[in-house]
SETOR-704152 format. One line per field, with one value per residue: residue in three letters; chain; residue number from 0; x, y, z of N, C-alpha, C, O in turn. Coordinates in nm, 4 decimals. Example, Ala and Ser with C-alpha at 12.3 -4.5 7.8 and 13.67 -1.06 7.14 Angstrom:
SETOR-704152
r	(ala,ser)
c	(A,A)
k	(0,1)
n.x	(1.3190,1.2850)
n.y	(-0.5690,-0.2250)
n.z	(0.7800,0.7080)
ca.x	(1.2300,1.3670)
ca.y	(-0.4500,-0.1060)
ca.z	(0.7800,0.7140)
c.x	(1.3200,1.2900)
c.y	(-0.3300,0.0030)
c.z	(0.7800,0.7870)
o.x	(1.4236,1.3409)
o.y	(-0.3319,0.1138)
o.z	(0.8465,0.8039)
This chain:
SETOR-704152
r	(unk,unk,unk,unk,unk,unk,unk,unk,unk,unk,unk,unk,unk,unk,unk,unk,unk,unk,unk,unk,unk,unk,unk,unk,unk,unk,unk,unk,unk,unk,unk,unk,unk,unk,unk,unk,unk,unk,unk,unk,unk,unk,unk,unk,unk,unk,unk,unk,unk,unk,unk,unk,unk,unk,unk,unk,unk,unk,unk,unk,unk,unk,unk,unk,unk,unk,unk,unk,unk,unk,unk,unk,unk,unk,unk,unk,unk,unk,unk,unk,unk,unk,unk,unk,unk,unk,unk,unk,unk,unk,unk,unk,unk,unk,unk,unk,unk,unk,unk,unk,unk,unk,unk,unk,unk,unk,unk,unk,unk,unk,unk,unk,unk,unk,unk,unk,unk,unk,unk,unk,unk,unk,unk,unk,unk,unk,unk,unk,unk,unk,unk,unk,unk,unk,unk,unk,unk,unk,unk,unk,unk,unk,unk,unk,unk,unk,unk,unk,unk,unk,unk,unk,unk,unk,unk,unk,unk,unk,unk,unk,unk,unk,unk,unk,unk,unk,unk,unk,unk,unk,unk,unk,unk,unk,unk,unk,unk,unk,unk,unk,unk,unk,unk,unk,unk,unk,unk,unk,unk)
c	(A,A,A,A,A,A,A,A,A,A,A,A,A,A,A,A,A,A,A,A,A,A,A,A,A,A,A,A,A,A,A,A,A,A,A,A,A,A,A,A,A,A,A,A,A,A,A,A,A,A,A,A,A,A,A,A,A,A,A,A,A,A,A,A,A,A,A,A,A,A,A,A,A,A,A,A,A,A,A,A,A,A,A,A,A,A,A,A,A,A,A,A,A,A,A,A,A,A,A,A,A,A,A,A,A,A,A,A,A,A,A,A,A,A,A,A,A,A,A,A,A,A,A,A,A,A,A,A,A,A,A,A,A,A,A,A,A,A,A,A,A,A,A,A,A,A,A,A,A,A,A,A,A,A,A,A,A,A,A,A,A,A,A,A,A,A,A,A,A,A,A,A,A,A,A,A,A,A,A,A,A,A,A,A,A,A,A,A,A)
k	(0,1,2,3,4,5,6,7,8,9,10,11,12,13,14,15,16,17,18,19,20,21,22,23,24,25,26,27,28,29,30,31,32,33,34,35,36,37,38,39,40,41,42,43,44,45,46,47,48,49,50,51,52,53,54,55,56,57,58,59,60,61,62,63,64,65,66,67,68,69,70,71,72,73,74,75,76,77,78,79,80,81,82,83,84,85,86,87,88,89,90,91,92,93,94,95,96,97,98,99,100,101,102,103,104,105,106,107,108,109,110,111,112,113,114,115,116,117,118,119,120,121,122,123,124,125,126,127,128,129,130,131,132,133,134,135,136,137,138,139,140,141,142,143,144,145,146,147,148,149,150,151,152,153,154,155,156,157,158,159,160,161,162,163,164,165,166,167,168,169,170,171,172,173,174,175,176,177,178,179,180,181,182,183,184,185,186,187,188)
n.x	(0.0848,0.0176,0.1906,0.0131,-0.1844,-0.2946,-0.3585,-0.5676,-0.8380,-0.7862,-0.8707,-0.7526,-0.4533,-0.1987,0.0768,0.4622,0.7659,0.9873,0.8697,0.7243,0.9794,1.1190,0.9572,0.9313,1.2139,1.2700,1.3577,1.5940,1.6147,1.3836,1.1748,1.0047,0.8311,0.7118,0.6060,0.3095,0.2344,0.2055,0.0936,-0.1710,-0.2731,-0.3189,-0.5416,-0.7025,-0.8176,-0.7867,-0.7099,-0.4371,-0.2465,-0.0929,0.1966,0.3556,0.5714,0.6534,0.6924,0.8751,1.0728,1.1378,1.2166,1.4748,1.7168,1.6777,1.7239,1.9878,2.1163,2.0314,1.7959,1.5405,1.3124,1.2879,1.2356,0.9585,0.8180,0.8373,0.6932,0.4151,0.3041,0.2802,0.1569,-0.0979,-0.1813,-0.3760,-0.5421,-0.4422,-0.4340,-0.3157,-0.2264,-0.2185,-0.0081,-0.1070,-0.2196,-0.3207,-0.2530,0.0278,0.0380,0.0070,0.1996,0.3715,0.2993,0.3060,0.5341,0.6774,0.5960,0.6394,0.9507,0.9900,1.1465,1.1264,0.9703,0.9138,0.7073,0.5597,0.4584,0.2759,0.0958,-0.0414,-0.1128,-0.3226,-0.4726,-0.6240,-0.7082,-0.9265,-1.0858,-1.1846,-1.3385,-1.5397,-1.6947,-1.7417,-1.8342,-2.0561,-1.9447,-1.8164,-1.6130,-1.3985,-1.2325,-1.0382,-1.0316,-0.8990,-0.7309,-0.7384,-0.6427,-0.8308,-0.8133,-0.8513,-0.7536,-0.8662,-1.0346,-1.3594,-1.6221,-1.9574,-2.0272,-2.1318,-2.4073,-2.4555,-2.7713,-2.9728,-3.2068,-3.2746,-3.3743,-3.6774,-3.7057,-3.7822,-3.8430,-3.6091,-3.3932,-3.2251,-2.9277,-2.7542,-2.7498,-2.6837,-2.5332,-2.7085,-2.6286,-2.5137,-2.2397,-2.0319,-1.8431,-1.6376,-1.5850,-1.4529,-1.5818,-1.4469,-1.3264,-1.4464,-1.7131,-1.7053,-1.7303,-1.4446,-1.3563)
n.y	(-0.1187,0.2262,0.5540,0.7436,0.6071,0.5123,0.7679,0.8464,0.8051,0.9976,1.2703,1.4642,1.5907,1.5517,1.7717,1.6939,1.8428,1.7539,1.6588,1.9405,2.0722,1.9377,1.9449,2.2414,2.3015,2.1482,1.8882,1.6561,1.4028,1.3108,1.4579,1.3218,1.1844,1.3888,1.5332,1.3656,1.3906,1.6921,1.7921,1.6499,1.7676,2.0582,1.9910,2.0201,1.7895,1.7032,1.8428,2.0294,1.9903,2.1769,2.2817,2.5069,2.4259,2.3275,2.5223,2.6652,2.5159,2.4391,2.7543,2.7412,2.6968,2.8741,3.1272,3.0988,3.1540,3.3472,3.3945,3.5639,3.5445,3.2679,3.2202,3.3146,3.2099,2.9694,3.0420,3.1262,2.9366,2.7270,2.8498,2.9876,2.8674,2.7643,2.5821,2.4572,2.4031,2.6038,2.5497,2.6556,2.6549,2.5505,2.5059,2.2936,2.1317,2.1451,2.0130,1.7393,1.7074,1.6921,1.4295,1.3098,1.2952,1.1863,0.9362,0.7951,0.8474,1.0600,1.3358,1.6664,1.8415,1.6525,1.5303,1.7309,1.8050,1.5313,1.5689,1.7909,1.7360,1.4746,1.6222,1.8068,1.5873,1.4463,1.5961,1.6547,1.4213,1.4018,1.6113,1.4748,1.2375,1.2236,1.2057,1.2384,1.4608,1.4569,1.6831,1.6565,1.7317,2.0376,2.3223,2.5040,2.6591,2.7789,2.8415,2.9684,2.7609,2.5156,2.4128,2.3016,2.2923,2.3007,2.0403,2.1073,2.0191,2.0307,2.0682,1.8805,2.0428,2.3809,2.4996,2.6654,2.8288,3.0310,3.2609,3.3145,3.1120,2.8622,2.6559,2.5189,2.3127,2.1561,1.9061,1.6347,1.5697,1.6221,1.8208,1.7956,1.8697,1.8732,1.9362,1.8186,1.8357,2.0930,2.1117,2.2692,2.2439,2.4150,2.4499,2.4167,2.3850)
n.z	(0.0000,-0.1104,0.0299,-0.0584,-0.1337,0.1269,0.2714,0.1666,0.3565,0.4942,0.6965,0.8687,0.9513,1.1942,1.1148,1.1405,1.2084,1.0296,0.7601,0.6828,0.6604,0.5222,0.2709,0.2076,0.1618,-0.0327,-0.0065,-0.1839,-0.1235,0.0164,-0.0475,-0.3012,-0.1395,0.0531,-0.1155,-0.2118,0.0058,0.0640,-0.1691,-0.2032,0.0342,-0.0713,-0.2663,-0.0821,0.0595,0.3319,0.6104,0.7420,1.1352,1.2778,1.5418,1.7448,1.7947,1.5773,1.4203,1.5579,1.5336,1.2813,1.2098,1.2970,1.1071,0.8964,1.0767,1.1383,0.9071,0.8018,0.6506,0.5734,0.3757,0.3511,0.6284,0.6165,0.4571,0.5842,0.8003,0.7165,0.6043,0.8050,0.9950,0.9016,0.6253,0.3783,0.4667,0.6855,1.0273,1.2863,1.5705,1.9061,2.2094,2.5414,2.8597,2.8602,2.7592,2.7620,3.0558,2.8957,2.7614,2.9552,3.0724,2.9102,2.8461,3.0577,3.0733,2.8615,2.7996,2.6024,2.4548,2.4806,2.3310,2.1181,2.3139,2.3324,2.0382,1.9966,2.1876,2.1435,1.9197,2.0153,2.1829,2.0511,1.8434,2.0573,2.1289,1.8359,1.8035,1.9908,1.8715,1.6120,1.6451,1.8251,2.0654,2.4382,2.5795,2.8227,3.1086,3.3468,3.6692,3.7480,3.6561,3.3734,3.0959,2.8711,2.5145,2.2265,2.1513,2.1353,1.9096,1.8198,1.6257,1.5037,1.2896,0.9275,0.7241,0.3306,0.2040,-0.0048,-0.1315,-0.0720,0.2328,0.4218,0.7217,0.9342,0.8546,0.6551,0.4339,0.4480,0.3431,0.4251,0.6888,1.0954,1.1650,1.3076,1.5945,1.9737,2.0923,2.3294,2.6399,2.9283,3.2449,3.5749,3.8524,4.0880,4.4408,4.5910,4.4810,4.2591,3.9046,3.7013,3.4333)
ca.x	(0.0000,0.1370,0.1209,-0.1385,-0.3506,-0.3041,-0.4072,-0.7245,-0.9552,-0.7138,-0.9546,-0.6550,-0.2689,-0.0629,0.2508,0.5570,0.9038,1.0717,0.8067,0.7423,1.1522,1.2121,0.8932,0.9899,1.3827,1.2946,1.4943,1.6515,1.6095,1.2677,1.0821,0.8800,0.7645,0.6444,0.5020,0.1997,0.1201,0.1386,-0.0370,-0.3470,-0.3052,-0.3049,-0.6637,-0.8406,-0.8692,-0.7660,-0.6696,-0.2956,-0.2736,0.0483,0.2026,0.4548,0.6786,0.7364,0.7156,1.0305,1.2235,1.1701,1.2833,1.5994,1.8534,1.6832,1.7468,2.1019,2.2090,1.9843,1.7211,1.4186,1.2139,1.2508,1.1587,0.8532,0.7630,0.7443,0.5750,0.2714,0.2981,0.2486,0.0386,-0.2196,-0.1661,-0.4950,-0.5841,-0.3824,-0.4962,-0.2412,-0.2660,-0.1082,0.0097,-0.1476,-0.1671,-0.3567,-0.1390,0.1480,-0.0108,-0.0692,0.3143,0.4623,0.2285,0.3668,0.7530,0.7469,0.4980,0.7296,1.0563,1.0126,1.2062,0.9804,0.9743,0.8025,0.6333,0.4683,0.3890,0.2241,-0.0009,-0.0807,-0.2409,-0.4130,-0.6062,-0.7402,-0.8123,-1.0373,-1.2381,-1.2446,-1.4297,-1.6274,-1.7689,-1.7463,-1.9214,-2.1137,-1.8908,-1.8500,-1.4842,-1.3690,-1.1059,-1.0224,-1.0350,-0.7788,-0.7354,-0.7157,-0.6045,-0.8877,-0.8148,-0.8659,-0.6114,-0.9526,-1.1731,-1.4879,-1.7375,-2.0570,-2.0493,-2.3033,-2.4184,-2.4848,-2.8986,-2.9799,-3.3066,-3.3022,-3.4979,-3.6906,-3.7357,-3.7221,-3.8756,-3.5082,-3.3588,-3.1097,-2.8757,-2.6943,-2.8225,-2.6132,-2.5575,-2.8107,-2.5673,-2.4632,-2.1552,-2.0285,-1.7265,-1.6993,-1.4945,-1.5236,-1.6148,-1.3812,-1.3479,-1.5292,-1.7974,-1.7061,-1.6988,-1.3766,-1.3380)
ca.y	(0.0000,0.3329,0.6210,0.8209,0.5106,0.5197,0.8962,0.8184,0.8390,1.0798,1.4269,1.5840,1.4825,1.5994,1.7912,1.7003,1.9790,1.7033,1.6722,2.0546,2.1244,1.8671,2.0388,2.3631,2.3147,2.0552,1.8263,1.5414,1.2421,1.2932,1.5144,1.2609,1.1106,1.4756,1.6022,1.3356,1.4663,1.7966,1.7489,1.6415,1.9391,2.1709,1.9798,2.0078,1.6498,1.6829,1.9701,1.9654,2.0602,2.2076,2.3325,2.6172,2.3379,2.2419,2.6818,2.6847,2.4244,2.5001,2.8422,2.7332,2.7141,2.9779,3.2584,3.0434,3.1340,3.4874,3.4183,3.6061,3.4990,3.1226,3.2412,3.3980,3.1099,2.8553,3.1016,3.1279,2.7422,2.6769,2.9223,3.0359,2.8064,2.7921,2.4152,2.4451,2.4458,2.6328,2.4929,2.7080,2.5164,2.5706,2.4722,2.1664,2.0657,2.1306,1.9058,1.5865,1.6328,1.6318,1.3355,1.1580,1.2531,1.0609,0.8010,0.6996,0.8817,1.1354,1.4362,1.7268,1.8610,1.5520,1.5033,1.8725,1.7424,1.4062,1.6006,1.8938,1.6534,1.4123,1.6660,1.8287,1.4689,1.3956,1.7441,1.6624,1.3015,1.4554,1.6573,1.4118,1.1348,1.2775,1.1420,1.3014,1.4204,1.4510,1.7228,1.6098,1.8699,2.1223,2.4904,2.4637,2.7696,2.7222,2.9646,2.9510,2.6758,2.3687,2.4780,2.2656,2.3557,2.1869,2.0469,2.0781,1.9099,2.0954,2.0985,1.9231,2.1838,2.4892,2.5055,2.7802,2.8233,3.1193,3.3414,3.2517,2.9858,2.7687,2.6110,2.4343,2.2353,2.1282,1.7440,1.6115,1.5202,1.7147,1.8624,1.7853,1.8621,1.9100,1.8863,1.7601,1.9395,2.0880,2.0640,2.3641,2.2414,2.4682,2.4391,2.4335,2.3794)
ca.z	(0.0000,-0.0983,0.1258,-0.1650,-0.0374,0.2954,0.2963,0.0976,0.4389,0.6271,0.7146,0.9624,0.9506,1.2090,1.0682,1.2491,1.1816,0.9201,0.6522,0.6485,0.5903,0.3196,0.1571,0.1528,0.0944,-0.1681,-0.0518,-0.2890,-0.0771,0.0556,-0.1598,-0.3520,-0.0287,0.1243,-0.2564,-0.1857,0.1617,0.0837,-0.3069,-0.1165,0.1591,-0.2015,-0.2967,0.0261,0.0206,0.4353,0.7179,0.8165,1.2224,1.2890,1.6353,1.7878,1.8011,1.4432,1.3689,1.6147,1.4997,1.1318,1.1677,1.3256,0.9900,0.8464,1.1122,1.1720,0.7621,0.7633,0.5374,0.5817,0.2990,0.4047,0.7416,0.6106,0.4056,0.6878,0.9186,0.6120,0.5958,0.8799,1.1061,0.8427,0.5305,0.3424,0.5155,0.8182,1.1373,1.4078,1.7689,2.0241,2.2786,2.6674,3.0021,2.8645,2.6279,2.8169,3.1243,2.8518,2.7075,3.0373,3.1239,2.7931,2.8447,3.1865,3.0895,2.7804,2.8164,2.4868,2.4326,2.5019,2.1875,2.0548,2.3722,2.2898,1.9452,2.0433,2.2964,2.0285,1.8214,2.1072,2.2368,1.9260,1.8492,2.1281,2.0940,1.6999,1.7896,2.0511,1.7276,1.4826,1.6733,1.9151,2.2371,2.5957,2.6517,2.9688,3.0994,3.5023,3.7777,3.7572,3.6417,3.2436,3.0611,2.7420,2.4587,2.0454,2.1322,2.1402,1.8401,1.8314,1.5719,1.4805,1.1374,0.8672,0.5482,0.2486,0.1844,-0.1476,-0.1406,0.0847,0.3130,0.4703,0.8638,1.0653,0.7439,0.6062,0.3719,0.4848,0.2572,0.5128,0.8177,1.1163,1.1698,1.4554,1.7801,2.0643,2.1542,2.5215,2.6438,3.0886,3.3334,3.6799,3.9994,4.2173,4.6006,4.6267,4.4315,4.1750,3.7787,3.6585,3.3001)
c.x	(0.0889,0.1142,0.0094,-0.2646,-0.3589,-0.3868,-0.5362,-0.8477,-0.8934,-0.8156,-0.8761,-0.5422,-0.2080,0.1254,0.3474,0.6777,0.9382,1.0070,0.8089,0.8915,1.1702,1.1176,0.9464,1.1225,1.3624,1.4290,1.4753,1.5935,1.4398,1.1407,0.9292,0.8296,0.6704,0.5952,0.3393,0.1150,0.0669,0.0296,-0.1357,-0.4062,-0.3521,-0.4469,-0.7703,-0.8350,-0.8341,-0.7168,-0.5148,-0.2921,-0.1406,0.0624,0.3186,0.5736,0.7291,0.7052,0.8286,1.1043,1.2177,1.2479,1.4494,1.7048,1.7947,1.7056,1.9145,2.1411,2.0769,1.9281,1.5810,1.3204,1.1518,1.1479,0.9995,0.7925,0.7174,0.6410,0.4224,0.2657,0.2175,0.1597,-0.0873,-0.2099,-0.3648,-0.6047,-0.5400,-0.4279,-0.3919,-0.2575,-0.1651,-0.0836,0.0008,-0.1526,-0.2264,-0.3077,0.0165,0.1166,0.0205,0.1190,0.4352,0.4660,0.3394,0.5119,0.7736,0.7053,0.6285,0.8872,1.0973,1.0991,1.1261,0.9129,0.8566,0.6861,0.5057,0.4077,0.2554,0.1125,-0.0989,-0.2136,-0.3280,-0.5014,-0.7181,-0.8490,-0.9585,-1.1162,-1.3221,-1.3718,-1.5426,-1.7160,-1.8146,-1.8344,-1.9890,-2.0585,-1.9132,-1.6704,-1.4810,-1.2281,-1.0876,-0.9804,-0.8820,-0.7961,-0.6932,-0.6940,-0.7039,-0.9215,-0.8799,-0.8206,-0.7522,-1.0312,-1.2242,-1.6108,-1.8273,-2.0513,-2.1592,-2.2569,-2.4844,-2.6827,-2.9003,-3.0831,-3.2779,-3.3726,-3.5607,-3.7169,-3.6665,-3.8155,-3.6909,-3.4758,-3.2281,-3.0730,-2.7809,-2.7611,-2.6953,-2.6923,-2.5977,-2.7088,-2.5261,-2.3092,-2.0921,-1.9025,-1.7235,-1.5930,-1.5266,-1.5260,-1.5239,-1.4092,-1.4565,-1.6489,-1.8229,-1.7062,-1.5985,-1.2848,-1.4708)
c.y	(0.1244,0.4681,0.7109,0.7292,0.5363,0.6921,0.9540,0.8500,0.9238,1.2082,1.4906,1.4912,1.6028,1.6571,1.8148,1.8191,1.8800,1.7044,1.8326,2.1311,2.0595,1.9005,2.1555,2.4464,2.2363,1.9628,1.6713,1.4435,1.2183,1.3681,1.4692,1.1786,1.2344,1.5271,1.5572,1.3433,1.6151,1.8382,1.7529,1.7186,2.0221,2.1207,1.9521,1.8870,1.6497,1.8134,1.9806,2.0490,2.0681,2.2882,2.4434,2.5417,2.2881,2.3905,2.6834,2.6086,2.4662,2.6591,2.8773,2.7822,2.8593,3.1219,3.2238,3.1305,3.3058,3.4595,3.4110,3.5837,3.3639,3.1359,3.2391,3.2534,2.9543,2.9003,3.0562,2.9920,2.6710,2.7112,2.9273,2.9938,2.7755,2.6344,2.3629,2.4510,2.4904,2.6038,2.5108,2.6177,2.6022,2.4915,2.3074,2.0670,2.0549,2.0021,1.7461,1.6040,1.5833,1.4658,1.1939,1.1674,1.1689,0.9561,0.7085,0.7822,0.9517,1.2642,1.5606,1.8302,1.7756,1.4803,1.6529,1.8258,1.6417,1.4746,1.6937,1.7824,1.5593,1.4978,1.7426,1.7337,1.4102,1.5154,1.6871,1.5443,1.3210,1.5618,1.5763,1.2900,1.1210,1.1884,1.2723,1.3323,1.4841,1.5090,1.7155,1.7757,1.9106,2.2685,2.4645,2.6291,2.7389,2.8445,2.9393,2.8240,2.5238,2.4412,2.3186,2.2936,2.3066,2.2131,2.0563,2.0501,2.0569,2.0275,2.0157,2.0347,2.2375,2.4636,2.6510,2.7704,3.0231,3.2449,3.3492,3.1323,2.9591,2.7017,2.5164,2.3923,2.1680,1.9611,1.7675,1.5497,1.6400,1.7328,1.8346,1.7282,1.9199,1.8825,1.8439,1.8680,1.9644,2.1166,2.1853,2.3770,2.3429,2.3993,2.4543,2.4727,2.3919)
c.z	(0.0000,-0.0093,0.0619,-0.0904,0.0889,0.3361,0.2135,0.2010,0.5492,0.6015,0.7849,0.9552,1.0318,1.1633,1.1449,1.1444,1.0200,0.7513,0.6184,0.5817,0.4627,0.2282,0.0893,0.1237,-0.0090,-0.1376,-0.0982,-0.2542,-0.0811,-0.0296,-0.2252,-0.2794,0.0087,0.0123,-0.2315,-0.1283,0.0941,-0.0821,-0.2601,-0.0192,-0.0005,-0.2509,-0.2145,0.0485,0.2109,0.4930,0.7629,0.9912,1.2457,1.4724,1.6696,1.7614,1.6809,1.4175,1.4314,1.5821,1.3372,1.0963,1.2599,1.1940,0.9068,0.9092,1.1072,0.9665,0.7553,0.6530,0.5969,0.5230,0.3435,0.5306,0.7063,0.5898,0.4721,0.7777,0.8100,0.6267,0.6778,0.9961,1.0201,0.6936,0.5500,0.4638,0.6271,0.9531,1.2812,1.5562,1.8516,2.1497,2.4589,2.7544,2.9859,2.7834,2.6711,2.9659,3.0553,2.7998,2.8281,3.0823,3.0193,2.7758,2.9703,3.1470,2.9437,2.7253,2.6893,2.4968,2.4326,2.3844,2.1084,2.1859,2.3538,2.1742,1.9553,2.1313,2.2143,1.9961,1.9006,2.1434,2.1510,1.9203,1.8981,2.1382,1.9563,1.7273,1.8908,1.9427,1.6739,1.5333,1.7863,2.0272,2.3079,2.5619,2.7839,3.0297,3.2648,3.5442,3.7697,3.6813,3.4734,3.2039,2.8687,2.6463,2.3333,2.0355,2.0585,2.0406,1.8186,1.7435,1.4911,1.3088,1.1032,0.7460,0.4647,0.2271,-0.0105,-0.1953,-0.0275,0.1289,0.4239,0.5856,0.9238,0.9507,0.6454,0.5267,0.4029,0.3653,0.2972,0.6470,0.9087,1.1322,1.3337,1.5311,1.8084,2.0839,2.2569,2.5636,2.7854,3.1338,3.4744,3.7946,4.0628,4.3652,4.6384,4.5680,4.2809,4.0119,3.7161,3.5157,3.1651)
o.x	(0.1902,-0.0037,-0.0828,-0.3695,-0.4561,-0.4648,-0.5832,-0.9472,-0.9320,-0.8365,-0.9097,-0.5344,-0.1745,0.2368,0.3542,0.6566,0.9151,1.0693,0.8887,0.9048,1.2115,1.1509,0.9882,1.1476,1.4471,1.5389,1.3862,1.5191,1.3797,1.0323,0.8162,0.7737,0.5502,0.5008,0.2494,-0.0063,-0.0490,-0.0779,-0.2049,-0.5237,-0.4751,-0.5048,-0.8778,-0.9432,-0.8807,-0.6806,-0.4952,-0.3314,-0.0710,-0.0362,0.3861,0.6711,0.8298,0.6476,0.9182,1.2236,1.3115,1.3148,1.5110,1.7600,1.8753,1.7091,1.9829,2.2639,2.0761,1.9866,1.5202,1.2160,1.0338,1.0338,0.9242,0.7327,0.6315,0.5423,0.3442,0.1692,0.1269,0.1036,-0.1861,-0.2314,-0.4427,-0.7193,-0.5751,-0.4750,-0.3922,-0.3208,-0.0665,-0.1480,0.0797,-0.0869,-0.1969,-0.3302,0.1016,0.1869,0.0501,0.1755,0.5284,0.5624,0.3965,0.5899,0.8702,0.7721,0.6776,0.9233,1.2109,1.1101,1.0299,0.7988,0.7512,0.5999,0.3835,0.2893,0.1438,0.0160,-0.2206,-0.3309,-0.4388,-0.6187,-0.8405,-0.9690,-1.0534,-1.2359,-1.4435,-1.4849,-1.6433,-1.8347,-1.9375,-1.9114,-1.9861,-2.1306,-1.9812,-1.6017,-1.5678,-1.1254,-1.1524,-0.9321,-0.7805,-0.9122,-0.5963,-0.7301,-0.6470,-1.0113,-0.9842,-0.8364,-0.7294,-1.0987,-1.1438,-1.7118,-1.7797,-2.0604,-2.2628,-2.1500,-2.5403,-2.6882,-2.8508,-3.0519,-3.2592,-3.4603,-3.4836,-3.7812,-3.5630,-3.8540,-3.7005,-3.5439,-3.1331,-3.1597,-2.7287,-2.8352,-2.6020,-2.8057,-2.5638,-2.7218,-2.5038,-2.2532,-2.1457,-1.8556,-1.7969,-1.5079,-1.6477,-1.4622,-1.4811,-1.5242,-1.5441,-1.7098,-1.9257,-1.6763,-1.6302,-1.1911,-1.4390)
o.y	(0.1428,0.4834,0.7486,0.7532,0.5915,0.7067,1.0673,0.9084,0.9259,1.2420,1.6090,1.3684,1.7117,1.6064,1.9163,1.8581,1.9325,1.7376,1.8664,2.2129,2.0945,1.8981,2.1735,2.5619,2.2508,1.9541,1.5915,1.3836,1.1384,1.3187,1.5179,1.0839,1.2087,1.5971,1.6412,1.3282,1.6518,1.8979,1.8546,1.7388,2.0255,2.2209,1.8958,1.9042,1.5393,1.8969,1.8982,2.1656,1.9672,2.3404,2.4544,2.5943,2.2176,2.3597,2.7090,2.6315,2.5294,2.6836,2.9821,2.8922,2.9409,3.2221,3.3198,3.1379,3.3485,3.4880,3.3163,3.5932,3.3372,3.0912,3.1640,3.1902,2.8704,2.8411,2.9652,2.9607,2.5907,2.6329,2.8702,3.0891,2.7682,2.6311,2.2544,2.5636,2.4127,2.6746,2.4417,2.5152,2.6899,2.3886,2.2166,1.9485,1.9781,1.9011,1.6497,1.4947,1.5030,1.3954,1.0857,1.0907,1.0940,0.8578,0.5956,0.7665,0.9304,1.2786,1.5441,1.8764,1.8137,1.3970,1.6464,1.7972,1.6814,1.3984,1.6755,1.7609,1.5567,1.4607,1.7465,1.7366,1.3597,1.4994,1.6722,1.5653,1.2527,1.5677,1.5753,1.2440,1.0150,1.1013,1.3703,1.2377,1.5568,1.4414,1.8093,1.8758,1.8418,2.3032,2.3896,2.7151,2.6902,2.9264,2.8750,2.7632,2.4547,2.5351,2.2267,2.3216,2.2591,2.3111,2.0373,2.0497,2.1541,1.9065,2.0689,2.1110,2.1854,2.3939,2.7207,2.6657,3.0882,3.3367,3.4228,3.0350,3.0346,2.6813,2.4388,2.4760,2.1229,1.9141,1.8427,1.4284,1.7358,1.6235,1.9296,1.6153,2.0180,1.8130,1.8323,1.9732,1.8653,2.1448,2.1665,2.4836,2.3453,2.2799,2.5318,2.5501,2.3851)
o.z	(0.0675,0.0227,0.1343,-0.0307,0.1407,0.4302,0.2038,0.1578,0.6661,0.4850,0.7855,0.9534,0.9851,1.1758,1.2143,1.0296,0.9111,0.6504,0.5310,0.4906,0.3521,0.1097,-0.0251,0.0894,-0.0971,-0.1924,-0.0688,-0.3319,-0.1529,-0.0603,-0.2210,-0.3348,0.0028,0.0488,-0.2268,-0.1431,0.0745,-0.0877,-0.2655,0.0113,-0.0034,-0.2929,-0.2353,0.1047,0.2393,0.4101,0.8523,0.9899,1.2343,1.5244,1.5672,1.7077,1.6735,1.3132,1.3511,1.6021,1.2886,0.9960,1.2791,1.1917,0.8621,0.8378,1.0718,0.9625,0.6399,0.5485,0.6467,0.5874,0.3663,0.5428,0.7683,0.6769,0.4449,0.8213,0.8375,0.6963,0.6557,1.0728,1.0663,0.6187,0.6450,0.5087,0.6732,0.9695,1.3767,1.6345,1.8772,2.1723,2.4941,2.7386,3.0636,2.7585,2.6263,2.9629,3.1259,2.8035,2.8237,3.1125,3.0335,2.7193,2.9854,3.1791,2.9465,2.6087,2.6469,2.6185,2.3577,2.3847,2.0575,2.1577,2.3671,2.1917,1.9217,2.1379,2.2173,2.0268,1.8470,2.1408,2.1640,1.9476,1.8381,2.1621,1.9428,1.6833,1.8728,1.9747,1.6682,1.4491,1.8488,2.0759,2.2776,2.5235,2.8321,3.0236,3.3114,3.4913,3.7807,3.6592,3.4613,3.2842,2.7710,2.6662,2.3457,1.9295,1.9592,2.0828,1.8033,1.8080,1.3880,1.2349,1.1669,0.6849,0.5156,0.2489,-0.1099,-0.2868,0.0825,0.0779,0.4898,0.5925,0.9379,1.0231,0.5472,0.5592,0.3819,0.2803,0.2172,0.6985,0.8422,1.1232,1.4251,1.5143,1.7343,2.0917,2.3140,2.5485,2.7974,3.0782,3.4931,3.7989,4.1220,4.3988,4.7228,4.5777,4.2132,4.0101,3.6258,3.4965,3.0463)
C-alpha cells in the first residue's frame, strides 16, 4: 500500500518539523515522499494541524544562515496556510506532554507534538461522533487553542425556517465537552 492510499480516508494529519523542511527546501532524498502529503493538503482532500513546536524548529537554519524569505515562508505554511490548522500550545497541552515525556521517556519537543495533536483529536471526535470528553479537575487555561465547531451538510433543497432559507443544516448530535467538579464544588473547566 502506498502512502497516496493510505491517505485516501485521512480528514486531519498531524505535521511534524521534518516533513514541512524537506517540503519547503525541496529536498533530494525525501521530496517525492512529502510532494503526496502535501499534493493532497493543495486539494483540500484533508486539514494539516500544525504546532509552535514544528514553527520553532523550522525556523531554526533559516534565522542560523539569515534568510528572511525562508523564514517567512514557513511562518505562512504553517500558522495560516490555506488548510492548516495552528494549535497554540497551553496549560492543557502542556499538562498531557509532560504526562507523555514521563509516561514513555520522549524528548519534550516531541512530547509537545504528540499532545498537540491528542487533544485536538479527542475534541475533533467529541464533534465528529457525538462522544462526551472529559477534561479532570484542575485549572485549564482554554483559549482559540480547542476549536470545536458543529459540522453541517450541504442541503440538497433549501430550506426555509425562521422566514429565512437555509442552505446548510447542522448534523443532529450534541456537543459535550466538561470537566469535573472541584473541592469547592465549583466548575472548573
Amino acid at each position: 500500500m502506498t502512502l497516496a492510499d493510505r491517505l485516501q480516508s485521512v480528514r486531519r494529519l498531524f505535521l511534524d518539523t521534518a516533513p514541512v523542511i524537506y517540503y519547503v527546501e525541496e529536498n533530494a532524498r525525501y521530496l517525492p515522499l512529502v510532494e503526496t502529503v502535501f499534493d493532497r493538503l493543495d486539494t483540500n482532500a484533508f486539514t494539516a494541524v500544525t504546532s509552535p513546536v514544528t514553527l520553532a524548529e523550522c525556523l531554526v537554519a533559516p534565522y542560523r544562515s539569515n534568510e528572511t524569505e525562508l523564514r517567512q515562508v514557513f511562518a505562512d505554511d504553517i500558522v495560516s496556510g490555506s488548510k492548516t490548522e495552528f494549535v497554540p500550545i497551553d496549560r492543557t497541552i502542556a499538562d498531557k506532554a509532560g504526562e507523555l515525556r514521563a509516561r514513555h521517556n520522549l524528548t519534550l519537543t516531541d512530547a509537545f507534538q504528540i499532545a498537540t495533536a491528542a487533544i485536538q483529536r479527542a475534541v475533533n471526535d467529541v464533534r465528529d461522533y457525538g462522544l462526551v470528553c472529559f477534561f479532570p479537575e484542575g485549572t485549564f487555561l482554554i483559549s482559540d487553542t480547542i476549536s470545536c465547531e458543529q459540522q453541517v451538510r450541504k442541503l440538497d433543497r433549501p430550506k426555509n425556517t425562521d422566514g429565512r432559507t437555509q442552505h446548510y443544516w447542522d448534523l443532529s448530535h450534541r456537543i459535550v465537552i466538561f470537566g469535573s467538579t472541584g473541592r469547592n464544588g465549583s466548575r472548573q473547566c
